[in-house]
C-alpha positions in Angstrom: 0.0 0.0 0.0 1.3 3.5 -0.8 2.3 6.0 2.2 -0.3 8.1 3.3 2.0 10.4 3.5 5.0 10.5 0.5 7.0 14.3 0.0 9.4 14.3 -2.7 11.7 17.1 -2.9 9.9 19.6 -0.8 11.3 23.4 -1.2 10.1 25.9 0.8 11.5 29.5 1.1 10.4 33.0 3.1 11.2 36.4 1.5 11.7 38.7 5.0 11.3 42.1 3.7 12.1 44.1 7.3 15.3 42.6 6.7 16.2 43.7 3.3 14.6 41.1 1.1 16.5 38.2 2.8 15.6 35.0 1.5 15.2 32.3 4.0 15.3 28.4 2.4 13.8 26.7 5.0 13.0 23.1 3.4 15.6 22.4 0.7 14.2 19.5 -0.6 12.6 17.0 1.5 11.8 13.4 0.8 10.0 11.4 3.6 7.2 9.0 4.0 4.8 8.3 6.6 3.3 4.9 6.9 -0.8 3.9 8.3 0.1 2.9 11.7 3.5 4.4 12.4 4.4 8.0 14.4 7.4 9.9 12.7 9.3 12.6 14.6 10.4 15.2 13.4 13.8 16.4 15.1 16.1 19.5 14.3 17.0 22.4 15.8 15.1 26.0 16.3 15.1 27.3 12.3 15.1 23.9 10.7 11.6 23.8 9.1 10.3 21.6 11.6 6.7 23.3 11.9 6.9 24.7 8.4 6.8 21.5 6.9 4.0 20.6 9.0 1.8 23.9 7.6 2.9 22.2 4.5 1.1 19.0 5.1 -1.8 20.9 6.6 -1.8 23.1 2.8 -1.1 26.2 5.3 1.6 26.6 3.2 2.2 26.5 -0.2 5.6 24.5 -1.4 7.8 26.5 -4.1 8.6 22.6 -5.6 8.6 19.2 -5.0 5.3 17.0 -4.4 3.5 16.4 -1.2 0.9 13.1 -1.9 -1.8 12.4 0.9 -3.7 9.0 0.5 -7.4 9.5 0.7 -9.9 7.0 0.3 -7.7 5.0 -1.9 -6.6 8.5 -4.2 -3.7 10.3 -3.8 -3.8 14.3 -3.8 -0.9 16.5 -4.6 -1.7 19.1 -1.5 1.3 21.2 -3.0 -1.0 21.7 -6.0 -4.1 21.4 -4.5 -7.4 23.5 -5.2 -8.8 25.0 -2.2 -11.7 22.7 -2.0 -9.6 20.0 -2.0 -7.8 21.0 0.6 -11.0 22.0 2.6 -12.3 18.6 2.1 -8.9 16.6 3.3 -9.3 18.7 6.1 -12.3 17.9 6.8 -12.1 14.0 5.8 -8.7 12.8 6.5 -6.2 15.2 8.2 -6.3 16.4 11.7 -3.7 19.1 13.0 -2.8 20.0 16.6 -1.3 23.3 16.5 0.7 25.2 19.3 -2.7 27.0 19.5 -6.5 26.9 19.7 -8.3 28.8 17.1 -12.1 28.9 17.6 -15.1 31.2 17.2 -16.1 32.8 20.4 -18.8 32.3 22.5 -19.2 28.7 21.2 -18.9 25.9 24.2 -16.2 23.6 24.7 -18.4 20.3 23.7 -19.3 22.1 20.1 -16.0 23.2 19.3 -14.8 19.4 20.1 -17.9 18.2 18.2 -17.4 20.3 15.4 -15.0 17.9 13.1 -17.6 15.7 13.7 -20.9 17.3 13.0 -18.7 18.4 9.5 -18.2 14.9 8.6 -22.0 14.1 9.2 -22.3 12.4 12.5 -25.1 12.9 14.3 -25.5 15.8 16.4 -26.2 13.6 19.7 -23.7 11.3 19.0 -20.9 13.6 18.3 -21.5 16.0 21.5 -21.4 12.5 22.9 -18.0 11.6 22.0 -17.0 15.1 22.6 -17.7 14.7 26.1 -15.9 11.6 26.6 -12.8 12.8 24.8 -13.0 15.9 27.7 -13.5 14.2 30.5 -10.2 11.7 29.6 -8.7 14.9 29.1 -9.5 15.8 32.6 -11.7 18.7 31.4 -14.5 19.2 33.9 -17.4 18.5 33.0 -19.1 22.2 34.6 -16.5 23.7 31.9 -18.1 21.9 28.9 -20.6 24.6 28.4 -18.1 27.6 28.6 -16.2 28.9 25.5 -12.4 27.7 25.1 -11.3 31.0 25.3 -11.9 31.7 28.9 -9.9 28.5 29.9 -5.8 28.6 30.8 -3.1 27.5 28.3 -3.0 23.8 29.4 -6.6 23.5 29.6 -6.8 25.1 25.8 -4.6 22.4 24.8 -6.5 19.5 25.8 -9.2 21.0 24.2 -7.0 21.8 21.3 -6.6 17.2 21.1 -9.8 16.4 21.9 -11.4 18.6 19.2 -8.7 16.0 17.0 -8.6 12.8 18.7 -12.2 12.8 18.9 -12.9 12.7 14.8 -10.5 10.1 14.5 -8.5 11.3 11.6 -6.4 8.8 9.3 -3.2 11.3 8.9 -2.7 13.5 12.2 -0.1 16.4 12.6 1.0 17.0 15.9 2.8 20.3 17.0 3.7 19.7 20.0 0.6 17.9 21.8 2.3 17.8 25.4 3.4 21.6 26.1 1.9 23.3 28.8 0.7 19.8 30.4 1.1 18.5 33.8 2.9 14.6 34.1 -0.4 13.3 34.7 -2.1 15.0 31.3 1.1 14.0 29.4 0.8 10.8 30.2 -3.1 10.6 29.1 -1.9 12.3 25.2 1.0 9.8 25.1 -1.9 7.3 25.3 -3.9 9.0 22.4 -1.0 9.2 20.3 -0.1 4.8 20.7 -4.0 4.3 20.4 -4.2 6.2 17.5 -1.1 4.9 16.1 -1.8 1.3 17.2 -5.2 1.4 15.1 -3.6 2.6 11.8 -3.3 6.1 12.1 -0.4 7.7 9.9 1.4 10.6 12.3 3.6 13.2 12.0 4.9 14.8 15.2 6.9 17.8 16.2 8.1 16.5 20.3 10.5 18.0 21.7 9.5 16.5 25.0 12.5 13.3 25.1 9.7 11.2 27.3 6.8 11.5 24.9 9.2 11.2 22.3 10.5 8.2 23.0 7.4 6.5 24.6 5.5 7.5 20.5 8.4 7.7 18.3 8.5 4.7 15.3 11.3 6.4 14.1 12.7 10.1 14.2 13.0 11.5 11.0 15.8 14.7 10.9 16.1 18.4 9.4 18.9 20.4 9.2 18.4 24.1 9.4 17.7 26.5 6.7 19.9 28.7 5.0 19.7 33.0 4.5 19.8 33.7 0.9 20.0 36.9 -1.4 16.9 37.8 -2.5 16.7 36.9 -6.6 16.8 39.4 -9.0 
């Protein structure tokens, strides 16, 4: 079976114009696959394109070359030329991103914005909130916070939110920028389960960890970057 992940020659660059058109080359050409059912690290120091080739999976970014094939539903999409509904409907369907940070619409409890992947993807209304729930109380959300907004919660409450809004849909391919900042030992140690389950059942996984315990405890194999380089801007 092909990857559900395959990137062949990935480039990616940055023009930083408040410092005099430097060009920044942070992927210089990338080649990595990612298996059903195994969790790949990435490793590299600060600068090395670590989270940028994550937005690059995710279509946040758009590649300058190379290919970036996700398997979906037996097809293979090219999300470096990708239309935008295509993209909307991998994210949807198929890929589910943890980011450093929670992005939701105010006002709009904790178990909707959990059950919202779902309700997208056509589960049923009671059903979803259901598994919303569930996902929150692993997560040692209480349950008297499931009717308040996201927003009014603190940092390591926003992250498990941030996972169970994921874990819950149970994508195929998930993208995990560091799942396990801002968490105690004991909510660590409950993601570190999500991420094996998920990875146990087939689930494809890319992960940024720079935590060395969840690392290792996750890790099928680490996968490295080297940092990019500064570049004159091109004529």
């Amino acid at each position: 079976m092909s990857p559900a992940i395959s990137i062949r020659g990935l480039r990616k660059s940055f023009t930083l114009h408040l410092r005099g058109g430097v060009r920044l080359d942070a992927l210089r050409g990338v080649d990595l696959d990612v298996q059903a059912g195994e969790c790949v690290v990435l490793r590299g120091p600060s600068g090395a394109g670590k989270s940028s080739l994550m937005r690059c999976v995710y279509g946040n970014y758009g590649a300058d070359s190379g290919s970036l094939l996700i398997r979906d539903s037996g097809a293979e999409i090219d999300m470096a030329s990708a239309s935008p509904r295509q993209v909307t409907a991998l994210r949807r369907d198929t890929i589910g991103y943890v980011s450093q940070f929670l992005r939701v619409i105010p006002r709009v409890s904790t178990r909707d914005v959990v059950a919202e992947p779902m309700l997208a993807r056509g589960v049923a209304p009671d059903t979803a909130r259901g598994r919303a729930e569930a996902m929150l109380a692993r997560l040692n959300i209480p349950s008297r916070l499931f009717d308040l907004p996201p927003a009014t919660f603190s940092g390591g409450e926003q992250q498990r939110v941030n996972i169970a809004r994921v874990f819950a849909a149970g994508f195929p391919i998930l993208l995990l920028d560091e799942p396990t900042a801002s968490l105690d030992d004991a909510n660590r140690a409950v993601v570190i389960a999500l991420i094996r389950e998920a990875r146990d059942s087939g689930a494809a996984i890319l992960a940024i960890l720079h935590d060395p315990v969840a690392r290792e405890a996750v890790a099928s194999r680490v996968f490295e970057l080297e940092p990019g380089t500064s570049l004159p801007e091109a004529a």
